[in-house]
C-alpha positions, 0 to 999 in steps of 0.5 A: 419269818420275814418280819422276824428276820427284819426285827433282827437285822434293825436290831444288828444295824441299830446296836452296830452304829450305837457301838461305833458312833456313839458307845466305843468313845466312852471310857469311863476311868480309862477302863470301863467300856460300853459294850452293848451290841452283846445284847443282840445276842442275849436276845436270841430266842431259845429255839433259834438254830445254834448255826444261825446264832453262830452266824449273827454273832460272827457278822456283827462281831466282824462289823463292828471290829472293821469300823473299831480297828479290833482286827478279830477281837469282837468277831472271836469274842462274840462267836464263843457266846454264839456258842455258849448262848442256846446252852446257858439259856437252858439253864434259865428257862423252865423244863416245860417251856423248852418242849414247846415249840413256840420259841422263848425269847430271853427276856425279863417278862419271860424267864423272870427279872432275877433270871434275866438278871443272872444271865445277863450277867454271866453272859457279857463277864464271859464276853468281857474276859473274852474281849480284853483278853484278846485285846491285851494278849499279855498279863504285864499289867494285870490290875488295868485287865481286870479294872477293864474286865470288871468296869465294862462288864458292870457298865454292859449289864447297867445298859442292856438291863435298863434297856430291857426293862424298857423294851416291853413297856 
């Protein structure tokens, strides 16, 4: 419990100082934002209380919109996929394995490449549209929002897929 519990508050300062160091100084084409931190939310494992979800979701969210200037952006955006996250993943794992109770962790070796793969996907477009949303609070110029929107997310997905296929080897 306490191993489990340390794995995961590396992870949060590891992805957090990532983030703000090193990934919010990208912007490739003056849109697209790396926004990697959302994978320690997809690596939630299924049976994890949903509170506890909702917790780590909003404390890296609130980290990471204190160093970056996001009053709330990142805290409100990361805490609707806290939500969602135990409910999307149901979808993704096996009726067979979501009775055991050891908990599945969302992984490619797991749930399967083209499942992960899905899921990674819905997840960081839900998060993205979530995030500029919040951040532009207008459609005055709703070309650049979804340029924004659709380059981050595709840049996101690129990272934490490339992340993952390297995390178990």
């Amino acid at each position: 419990m306490i191993t489990e519990f340390m794995k995961k508050l590396t992870l949060f300062c590891i992805l957090c100082l990532t983030q703000v160091l090193v990934l919010n100084n990208i912007h490739l084409f003056n849109c697209a934002t790396p926004l990697l931190y959302v994978f320690f939310i997809l690596t939630m494992p299924y049976n994890y209380p949903k509170w506890g979800i909702l917790l780590w979701s909003f404390t890296l969210g609130i980290t990471t919109d204190t160093f970056t200037n996001t009053p709330g952006v990142a805290a409100a955006s990361l805490t609707v996929i806290g939500a969602i996250q135990p409910y999307l993943l149901t979808l993704f794992i096996q009726r067979d394995e979501r009775n055991e109770q050891t908990s599945v962790i969302p992984a490619m070796n797991t749930i399967g490449a083209m499942k992960y793969t899905f899921y990674t996907i819905i997840m960081v477009l839900v998060y993205t549209i979530i995030y500029f949303t919040l951040e532009t609070l207008c459609f005055f110029n709703w070309q650049h929002w979804l340029e924004c929107i659709l380059g981050s997310t595709v840049i996101t997905t690129t990272l934490i897929l490339t992340l993952e296929s390297l995390r178990k080897k």
